[in-house]
C-alpha positions in Angstrom: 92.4 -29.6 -12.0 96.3 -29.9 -11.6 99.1 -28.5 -10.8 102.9 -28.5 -12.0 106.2 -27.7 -10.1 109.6 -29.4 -10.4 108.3 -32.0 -12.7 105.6 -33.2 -9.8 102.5 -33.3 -10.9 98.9 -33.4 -8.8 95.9 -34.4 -10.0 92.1 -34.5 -8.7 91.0 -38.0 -8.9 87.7 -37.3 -10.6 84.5 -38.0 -8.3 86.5 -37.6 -5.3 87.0 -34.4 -3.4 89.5 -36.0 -0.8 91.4 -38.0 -3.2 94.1 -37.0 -5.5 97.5 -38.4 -7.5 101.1 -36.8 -7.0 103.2 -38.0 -9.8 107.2 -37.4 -9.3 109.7 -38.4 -11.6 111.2 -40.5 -9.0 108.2 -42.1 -7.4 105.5 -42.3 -10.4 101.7 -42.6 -9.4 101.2 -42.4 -5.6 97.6 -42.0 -4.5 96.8 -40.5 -1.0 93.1 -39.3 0.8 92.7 -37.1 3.9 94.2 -39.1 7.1 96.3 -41.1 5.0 99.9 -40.7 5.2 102.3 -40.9 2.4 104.6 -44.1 2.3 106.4 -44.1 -0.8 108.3 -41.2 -0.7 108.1 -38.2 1.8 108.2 -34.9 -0.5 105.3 -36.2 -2.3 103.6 -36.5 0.6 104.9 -33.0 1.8 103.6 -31.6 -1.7 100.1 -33.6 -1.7 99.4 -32.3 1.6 100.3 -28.7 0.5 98.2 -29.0 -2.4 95.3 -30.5 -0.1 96.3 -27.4 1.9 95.5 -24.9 -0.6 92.1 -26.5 -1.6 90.9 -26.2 2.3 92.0 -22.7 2.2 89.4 -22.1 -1.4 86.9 -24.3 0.2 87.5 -26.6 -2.7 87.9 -29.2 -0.1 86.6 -29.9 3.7 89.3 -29.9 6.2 90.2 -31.9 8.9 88.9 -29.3 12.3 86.9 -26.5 12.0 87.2 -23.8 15.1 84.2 -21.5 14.6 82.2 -18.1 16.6 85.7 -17.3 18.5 87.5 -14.2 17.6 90.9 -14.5 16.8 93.9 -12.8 18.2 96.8 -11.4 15.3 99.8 -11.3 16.4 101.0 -9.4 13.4 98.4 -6.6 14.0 97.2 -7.1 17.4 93.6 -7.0 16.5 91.2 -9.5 17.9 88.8 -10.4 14.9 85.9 -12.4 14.7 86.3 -15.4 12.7 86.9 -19.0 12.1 90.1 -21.2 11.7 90.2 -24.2 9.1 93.2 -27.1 10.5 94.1 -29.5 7.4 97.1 -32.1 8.2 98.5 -30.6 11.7 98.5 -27.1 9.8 96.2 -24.1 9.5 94.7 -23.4 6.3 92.7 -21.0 6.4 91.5 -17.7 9.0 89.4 -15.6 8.7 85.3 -14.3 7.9 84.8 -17.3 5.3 82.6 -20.0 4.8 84.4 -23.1 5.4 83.9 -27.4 5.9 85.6 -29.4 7.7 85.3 -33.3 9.1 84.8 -32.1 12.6 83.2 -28.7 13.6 84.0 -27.0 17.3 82.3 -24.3 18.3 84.4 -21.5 20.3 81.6 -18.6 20.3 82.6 -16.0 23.0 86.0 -17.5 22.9 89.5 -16.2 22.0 91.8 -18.1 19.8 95.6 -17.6 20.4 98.7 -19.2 19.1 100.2 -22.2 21.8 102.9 -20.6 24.2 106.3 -20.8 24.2 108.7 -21.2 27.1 111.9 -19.3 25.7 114.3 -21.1 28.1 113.5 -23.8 30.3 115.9 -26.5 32.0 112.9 -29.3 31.9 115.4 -31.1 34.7 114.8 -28.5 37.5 111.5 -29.8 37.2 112.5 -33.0 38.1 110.1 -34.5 35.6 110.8 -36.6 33.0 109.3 -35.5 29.0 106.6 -37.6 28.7 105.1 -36.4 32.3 105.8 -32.7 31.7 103.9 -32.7 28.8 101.1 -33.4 30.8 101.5 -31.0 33.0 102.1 -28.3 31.2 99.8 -28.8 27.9 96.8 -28.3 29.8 97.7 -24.4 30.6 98.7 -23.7 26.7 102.9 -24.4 26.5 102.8 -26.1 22.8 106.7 -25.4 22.8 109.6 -25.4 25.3 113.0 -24.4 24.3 115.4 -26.4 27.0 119.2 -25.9 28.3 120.3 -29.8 29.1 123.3 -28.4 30.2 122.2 -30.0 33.9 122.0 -33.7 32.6 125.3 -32.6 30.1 127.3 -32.1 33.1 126.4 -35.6 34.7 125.9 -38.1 31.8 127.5 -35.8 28.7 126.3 -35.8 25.5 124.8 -39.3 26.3 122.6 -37.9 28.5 121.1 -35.1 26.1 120.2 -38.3 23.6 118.2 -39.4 26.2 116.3 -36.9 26.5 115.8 -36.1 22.7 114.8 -39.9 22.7 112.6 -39.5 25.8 110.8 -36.9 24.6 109.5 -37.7 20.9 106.1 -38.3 19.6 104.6 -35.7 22.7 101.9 -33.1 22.0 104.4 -30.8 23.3 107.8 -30.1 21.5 110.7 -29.9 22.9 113.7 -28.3 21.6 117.1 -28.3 23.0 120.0 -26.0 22.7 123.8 -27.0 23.0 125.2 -26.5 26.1 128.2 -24.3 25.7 129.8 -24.6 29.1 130.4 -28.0 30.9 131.9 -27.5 32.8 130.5 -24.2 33.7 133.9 -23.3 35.3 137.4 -24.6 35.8 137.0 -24.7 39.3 134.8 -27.4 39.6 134.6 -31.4 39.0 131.5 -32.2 36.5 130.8 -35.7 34.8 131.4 -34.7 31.4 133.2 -32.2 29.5 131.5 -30.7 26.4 134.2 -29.6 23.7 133.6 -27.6 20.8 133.7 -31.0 18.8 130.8 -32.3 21.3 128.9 -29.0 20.4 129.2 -29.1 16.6 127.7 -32.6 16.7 125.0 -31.7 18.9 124.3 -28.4 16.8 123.4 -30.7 13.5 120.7 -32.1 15.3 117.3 -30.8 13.7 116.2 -30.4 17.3 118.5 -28.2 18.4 117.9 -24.6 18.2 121.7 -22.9 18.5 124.2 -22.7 21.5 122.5 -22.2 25.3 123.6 -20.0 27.5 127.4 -18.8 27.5 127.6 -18.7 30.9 131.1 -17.9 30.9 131.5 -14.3 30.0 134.9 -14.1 31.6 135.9 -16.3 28.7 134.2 -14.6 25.7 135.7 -11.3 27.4 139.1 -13.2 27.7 138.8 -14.9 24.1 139.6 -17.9 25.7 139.7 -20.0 22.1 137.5 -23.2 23.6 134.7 -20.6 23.7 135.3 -18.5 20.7 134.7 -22.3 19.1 131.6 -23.0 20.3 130.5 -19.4 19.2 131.7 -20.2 15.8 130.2 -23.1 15.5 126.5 -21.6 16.1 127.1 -18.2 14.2 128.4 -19.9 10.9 125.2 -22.3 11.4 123.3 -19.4 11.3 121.9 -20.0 14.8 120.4 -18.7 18.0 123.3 -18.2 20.6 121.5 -17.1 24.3 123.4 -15.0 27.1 123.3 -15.5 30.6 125.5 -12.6 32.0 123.8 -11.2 35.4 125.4 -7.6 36.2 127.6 -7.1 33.2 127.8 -4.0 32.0 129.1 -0.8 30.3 132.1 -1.9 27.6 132.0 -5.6 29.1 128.6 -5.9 27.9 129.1 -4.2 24.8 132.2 -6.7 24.2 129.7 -9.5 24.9 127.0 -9.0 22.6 129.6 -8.5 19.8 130.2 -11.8 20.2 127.2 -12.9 18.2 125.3 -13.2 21.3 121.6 -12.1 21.3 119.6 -12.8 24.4 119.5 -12.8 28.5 117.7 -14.7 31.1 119.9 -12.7 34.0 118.2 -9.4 34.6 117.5 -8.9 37.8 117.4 -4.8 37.7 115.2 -2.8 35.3 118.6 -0.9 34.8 120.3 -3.8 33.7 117.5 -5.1 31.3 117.3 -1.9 29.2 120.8 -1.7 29.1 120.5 -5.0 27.4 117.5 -4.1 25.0 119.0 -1.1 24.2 122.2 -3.7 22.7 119.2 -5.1 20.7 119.4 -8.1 23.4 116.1 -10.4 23.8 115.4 -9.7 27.6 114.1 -13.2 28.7 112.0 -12.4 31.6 112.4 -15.0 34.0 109.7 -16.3 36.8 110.7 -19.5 38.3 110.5 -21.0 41.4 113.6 -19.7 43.1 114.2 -16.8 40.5 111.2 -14.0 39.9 112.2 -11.0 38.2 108.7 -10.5 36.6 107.7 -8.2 39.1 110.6 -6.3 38.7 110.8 -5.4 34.8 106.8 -5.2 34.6 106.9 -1.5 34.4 109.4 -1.5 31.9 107.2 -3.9 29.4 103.9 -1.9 30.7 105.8 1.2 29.5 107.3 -0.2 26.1 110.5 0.2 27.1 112.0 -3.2 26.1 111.3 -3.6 23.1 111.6 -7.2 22.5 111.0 -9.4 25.5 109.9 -12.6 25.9 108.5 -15.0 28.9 110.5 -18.3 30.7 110.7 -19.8 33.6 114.3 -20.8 33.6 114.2 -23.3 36.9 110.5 -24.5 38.2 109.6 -27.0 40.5 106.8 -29.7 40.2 104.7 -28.3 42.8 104.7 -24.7 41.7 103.5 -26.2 38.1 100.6 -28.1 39.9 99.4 -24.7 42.1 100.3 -21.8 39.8 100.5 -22.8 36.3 102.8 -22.5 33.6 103.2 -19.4 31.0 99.2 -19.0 31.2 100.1 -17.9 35.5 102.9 -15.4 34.1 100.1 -14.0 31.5 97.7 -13.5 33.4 100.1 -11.3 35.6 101.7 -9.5 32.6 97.8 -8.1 31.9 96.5 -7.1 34.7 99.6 -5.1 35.1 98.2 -2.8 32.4 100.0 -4.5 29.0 97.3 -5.2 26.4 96.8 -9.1 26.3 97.5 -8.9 22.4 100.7 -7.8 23.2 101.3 -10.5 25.8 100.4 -13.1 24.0 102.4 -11.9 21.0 105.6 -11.9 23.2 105.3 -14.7 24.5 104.5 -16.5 20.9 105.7 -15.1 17.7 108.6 -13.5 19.5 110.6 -16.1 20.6 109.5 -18.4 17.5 111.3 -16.2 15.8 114.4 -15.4 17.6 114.8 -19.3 17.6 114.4 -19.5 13.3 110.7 -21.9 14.2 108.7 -19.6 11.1 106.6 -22.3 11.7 104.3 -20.8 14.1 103.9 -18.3 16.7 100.8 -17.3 15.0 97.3 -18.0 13.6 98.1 -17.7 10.1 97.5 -19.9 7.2 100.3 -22.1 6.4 101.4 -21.9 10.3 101.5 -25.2 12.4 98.3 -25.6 14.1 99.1 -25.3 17.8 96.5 -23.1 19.2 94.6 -22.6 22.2 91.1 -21.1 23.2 90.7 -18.7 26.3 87.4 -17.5 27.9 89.1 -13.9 28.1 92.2 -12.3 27.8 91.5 -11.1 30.7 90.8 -14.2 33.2 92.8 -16.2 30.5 91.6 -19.5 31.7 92.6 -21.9 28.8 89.6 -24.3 27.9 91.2 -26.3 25.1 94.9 -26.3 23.6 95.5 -27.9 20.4 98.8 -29.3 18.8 99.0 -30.1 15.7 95.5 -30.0 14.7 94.3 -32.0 17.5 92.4 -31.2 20.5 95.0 -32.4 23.6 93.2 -30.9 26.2 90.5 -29.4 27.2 89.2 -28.0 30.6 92.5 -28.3 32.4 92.1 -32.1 31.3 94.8 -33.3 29.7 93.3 -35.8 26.5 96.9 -36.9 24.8 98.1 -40.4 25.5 101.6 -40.7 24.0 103.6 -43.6 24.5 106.9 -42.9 25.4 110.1 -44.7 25.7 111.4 -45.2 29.7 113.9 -43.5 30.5 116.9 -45.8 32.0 118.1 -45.5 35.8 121.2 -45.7 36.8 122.7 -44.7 39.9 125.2 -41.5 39.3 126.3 -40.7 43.1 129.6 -42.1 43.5 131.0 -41.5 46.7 134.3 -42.6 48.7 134.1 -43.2 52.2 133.2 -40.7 54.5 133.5 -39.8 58.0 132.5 -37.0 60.3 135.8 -35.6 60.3 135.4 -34.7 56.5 132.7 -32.1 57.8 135.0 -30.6 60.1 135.8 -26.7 59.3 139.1 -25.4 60.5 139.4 -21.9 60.8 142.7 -19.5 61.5 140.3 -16.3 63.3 136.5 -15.5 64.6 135.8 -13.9 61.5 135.3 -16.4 58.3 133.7 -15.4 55.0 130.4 -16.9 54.2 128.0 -17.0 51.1 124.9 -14.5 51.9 121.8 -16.2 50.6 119.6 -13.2 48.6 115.8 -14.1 48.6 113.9 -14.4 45.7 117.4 -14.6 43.5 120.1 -16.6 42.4 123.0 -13.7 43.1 124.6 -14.0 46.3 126.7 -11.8 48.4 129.9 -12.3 50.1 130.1 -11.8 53.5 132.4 -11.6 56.5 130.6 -13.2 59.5 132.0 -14.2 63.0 132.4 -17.1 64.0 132.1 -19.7 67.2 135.2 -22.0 67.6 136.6 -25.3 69.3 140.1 -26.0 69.3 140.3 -23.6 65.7 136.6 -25.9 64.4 133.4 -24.1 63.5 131.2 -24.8 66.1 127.5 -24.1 64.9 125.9 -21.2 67.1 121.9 -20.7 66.0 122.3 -17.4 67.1 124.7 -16.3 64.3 122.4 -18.0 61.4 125.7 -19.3 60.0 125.6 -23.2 58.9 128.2 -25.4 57.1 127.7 -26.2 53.5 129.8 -29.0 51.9 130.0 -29.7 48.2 131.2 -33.1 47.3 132.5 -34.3 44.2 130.1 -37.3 43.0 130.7 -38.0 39.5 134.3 -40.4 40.4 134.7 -40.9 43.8 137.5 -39.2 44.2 137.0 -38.2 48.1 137.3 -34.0 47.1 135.1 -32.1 49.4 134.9 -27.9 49.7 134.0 -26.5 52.9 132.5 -23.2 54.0 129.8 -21.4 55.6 126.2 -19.5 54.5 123.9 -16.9 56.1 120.2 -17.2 55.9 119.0 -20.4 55.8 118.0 -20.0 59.5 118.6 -24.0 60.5 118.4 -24.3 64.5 119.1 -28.0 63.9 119.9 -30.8 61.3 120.8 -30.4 58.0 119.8 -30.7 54.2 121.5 -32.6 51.2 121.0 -32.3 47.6 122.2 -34.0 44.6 120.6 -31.1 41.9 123.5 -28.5 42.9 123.8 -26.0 39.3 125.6 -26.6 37.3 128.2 -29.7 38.0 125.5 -31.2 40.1 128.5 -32.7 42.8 126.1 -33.5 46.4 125.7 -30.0 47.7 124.6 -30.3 51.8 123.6 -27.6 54.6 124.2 -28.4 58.4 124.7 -27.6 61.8 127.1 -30.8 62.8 129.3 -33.0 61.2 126.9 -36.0 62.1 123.9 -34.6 60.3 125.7 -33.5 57.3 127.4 -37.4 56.9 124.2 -38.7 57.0 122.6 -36.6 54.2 125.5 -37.6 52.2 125.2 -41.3 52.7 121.2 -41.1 52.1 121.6 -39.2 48.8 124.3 -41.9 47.9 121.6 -44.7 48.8 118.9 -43.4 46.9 121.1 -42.5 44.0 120.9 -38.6 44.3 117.5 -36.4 45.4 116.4 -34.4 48.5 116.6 -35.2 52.1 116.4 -33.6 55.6 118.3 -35.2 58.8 118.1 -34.4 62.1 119.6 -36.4 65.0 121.6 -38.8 62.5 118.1 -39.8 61.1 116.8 -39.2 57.6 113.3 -37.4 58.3 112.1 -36.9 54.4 113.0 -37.9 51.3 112.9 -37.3 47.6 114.7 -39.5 45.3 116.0 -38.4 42.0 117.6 -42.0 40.4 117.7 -40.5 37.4 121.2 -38.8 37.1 120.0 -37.6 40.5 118.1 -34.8 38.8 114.9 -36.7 37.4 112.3 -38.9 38.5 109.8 -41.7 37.0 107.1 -40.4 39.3 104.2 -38.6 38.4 104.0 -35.0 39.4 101.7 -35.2 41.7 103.8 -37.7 43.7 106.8 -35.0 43.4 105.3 -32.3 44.8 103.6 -34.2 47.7 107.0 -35.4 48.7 108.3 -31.7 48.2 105.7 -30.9 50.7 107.4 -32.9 53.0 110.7 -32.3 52.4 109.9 -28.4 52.7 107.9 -29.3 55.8 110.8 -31.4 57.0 113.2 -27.8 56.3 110.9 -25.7 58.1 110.9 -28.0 61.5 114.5 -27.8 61.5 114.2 -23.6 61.7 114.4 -23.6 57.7 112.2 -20.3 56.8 113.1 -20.0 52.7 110.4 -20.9 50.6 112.2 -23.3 48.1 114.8 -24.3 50.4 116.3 -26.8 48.0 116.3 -24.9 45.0 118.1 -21.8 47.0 120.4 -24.9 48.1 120.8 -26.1 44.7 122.1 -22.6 43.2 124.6 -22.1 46.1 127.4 -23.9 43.7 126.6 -21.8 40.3 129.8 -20.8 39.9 129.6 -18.5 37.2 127.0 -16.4 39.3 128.8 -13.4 41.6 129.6 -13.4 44.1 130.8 -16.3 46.3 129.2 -20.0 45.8 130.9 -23.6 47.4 132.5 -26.2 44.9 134.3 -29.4 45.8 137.3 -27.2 45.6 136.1 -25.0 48.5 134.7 -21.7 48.1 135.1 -19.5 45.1 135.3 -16.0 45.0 133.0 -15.2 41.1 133.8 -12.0 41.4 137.5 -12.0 41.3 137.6 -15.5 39.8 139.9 -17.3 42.7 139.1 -20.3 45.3 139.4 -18.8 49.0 141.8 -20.7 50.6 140.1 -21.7 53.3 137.4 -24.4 53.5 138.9 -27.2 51.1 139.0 -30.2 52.6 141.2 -32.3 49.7 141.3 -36.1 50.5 142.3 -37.2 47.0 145.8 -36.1 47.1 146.6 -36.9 50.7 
């Protein structure tokens, strides 16, 4: 039996049912068998394992895995079927109520077989892990597919730093796909590492593994048509790719304006008005639950009620230890259907949906020809995954997680660059008794802008616990040059001490919280020691301690070693009167500057709303 296309030719090696010849024009004879890859030239082996493919799918041929006695969930259809699935060569060939052989047989009976999950928008730094150790954390609960923003590690090491983490996280039974960040800086008002041009984005952009353009975070600028953005938007439309939103609160002609702009999703919904305003624009409403950000809760009636439309599941910003507790996606699911939406749906939304908003038609689904990333619940229901599969292989089973890539280190190098500092560079001078000050919103990333009064020494702040008013100091790290912005924040609740950070969205300058100058200097000097991370002072004294040494947003550490130091670093927060929950990711999102309405930068405090630094709070050593 053979088959022609193309001048290729495929032949049937006679008395072998797992051996065959591909004849091009350009290669001649090249023989192959199951498990054997191609060497001579890679479309014959694309077109011998297509061929194998098709005999799998007749039976004319064992395949490589047999899943068998599940049901199987369709995505297309949403019916949950009984039948088997047939994996030849990383791919499914065949579903469905047929009689079928394969090298290996696994039986699923009283199981349901879905498509892996897919993370629609994930910045894999805010989980301070790097690829390699991800992947084993997530895999287990059924994430086959994560589509990242490196926009954090853009705006510390550039483009540089987004090679290293294509490089870091090949050859994993869990792809990772990037987008181009479209805005480092995320704003003019603040000092990042790097600065991504539309140049920088075109090159990134003809990388096969990455997706479109991330976020444009600055919708003042697409409004504006400032021309550096209108660039990068070109460059992804006349690709023919993805371009993702991130506009929290626009609305009426502003958002219209926006979305004309080639732009077709959003993380930012925090209001079920908002998010059908957006899916009424034909918008795909990204439905964030992170560890700092949870708006699932909110928009669950409008998916239980049908109303979005398209919608799709990420978690944006999540920490180690919430990974370890709650889960990934399968935590979200589970959620999502006991809330009343049928776990068909779900799963479809949180599979085939955003496969397909990011052009990956190859999978999202269990369908023949699809890549063969699957998984097997007990129950839609309890959805407690039992085995996940990428690829065609079994990489986990039982929460166990069976993959052992090998991946390449990923280099450290210390990123905090500091000038010297005194205690005097954490003084605030202030003209009255009233100041404004950054509201801290719980359970979000929006802030408010306040007008609190004020305790003063000879015209200094003078920390009053009373008042639940603290300092917080961003300080340019990326060159040393000795700019620090000064100003004040409600609701952090510190009676003593204070708290530094290097992970500070999105320029990632130190970003500290404090009740005296003394405290503050020493959470400075400690995050410059330990080349960026998490700590907590009190008394002059570091009391905990996370490092970070990897552009002082990742580290080499297993997760489990992450989130027991979080544990103490949180603890650490809480003795010093610290009640938030993720103290350090609430501390990290206090200089977003693109996020209304006031945040701190090393240029002092900026006004989103009205687009201005307040004038007071900059403490500017660089030019004196």
């Amino acid at each position: 039996m053979s088959g022609r296309g193309g001048g290729t030719q495929l032949t049937v090696i006679p008395g072998s049912e797992n051996r065959f010849r591909v004849r091009t024009p350009q290669s001649g004879d090249v023989h192959v068998r199951k498990g054997m890859s191609m060497t001579r030239d890679s479309e014959s082996a694309s077109l011998a394992a297509l061929w194998r493919r098709i005999r799998v799918a007749r039976g004319e041929e064992p395949g490589d895995l047999l899943l068998t006695g599940g049901r199987v969930l369709n995505v297309f259809t949403g019916e949950i079927e009984p039948g088997d699935v047939v994996l030849a060569d990383g791919r499914i060939a065949g579903v469905g109520p047929y009689q079928w052989s394969a090298a290996e047989t696994i039986d699923v009976s009283g199981q349901v077989i879905l498509p892996g999950l897919i993370d629609a928008h994930m910045h894999l730094e805010s989980t301070l892990l790097v690829p390699v150790e991800l992947a084993r954390v997530v895999v287990p609960h059924g994430t086959t597919t994560i589509i990242a923003d490196p926009h954090e590690i853009a705006n510390v090491l550039g483009v540089p730093g987004i090679e290293m983490l294509l490089r870091a996280s090949e050859g994993l039974p869990l792809d990772i796909f990037f987008m181009a960040p479209s805005c480092v800086p995320a704003a003019p008002f603040e000092h990042a590492g790097a600065v991504l041009d539309a140049d920088a984005v075109a090159q990134l952009l003809r990388n096969e593994r990455v997706l479109g353009l991330a976020e444009m975070m600055n919708f003042p600028g697409v409004l504006a048509g400032a021309d550096d953005v209108l660039q990068k938007l070109a460059c992804a439309a006349d690709a023919g790719l993805a371009i993702d939103g991130h506009a929290p609160g626009l609305s009426g002609r502003d958002l219209v304006a926006y979305v004309t702009a080639g732009i077709r999703s959003d993380h930012e919904s925090t209001t079920p008005e908002e998010a059908l305003a957006k899916a009424r624009l034909g918008m795909l409403v990204q439905v964030r639950d992170g560890s700092s950000a949870k708006n699932l809760d909110t928009l669950l009636p409008l998916i239980r009620d049908g109303k979005l439309g398209r919608w799709c599941l990420c978690t944006d910003d999540v920490h180690p230890d919430d990974l370890l507790e709650q889960g990934h996606l399968d935590a979200r699911l589970r959620r999502v259907i006991a809330a009343g939406v049928p776990g068909a749906e779900a799963v479809r939304h949180t599979s085939l949906v955003p496969a397909e908003h990011y052009g990956l038609d190859d999978r999202g689904a269990i369908a023949p020809g699809y890549r063969a990333d699957l998984i097997v619940v007990d129950d839609l229901d309890r959805f407690n995954v039992t085995s996940v599969l990428k690829d065609g292989l079994v990489v986990a089973r039982h929460g166990r997680y069976l993959a052992t890539p090998s991946a390449p280190p990923v280099p450290q190098q210390n990123s905090v660059h500091l000038s010297d500092l005194c205690e005097e560079d954490f003084q605030l001078r202030l003209g009255a008794d009233e100041a404004p000050a950054i509201e801290i919103v719980p359970e979000q990333i929006l802030t408010r802008k306040q007008t609190v009064r004020v305790s003063r020494r000879d015209g200094l702040w003078q920390f009053d616990s009373r008042q639940d008013v603290a300092l917080v100091a961003s300080i340019e790290r990326h060159r040393a040059t000795g700019q620090i912005g000064l100003g004040l924040v409600k609701g952090f609740g510190l009676k003593r001490g204070a708290l530094g950070s290097s992970v500070a969205h999105d320029s990632h300058n130190l970003i500290l919280v404090g009740t005296n100058p003394k405290d503050l200097l020493c959470c400075a000097e400690t995050l410059h020691q330990m080349g960026g991370g998490f700590v907590a002072v009190t008394d002059g004294q570091p009391i905990a301690r996370l490092a970070l040494p990897i552009a002082g947003l990742l580290s080499p550490e297993p997760a489990e070693v992450l989130a027991r130091q979080l544990d103490e670093v949180h603890r650490a927060a809480r003795s010093l009167g610290c009640s938030l929950p993720a103290p350090f990711g609430t501390l990290s999102f206090l200089a977003l500057s693109v996020i209304p309405e006031l945040r701190i930068t090393d240029r002092g405090l900026f006004d989103v709303c009205r687009q201005h630094l307040l004038e007071a709070g900059l403490r500017d050593r660089s030019e004196s």
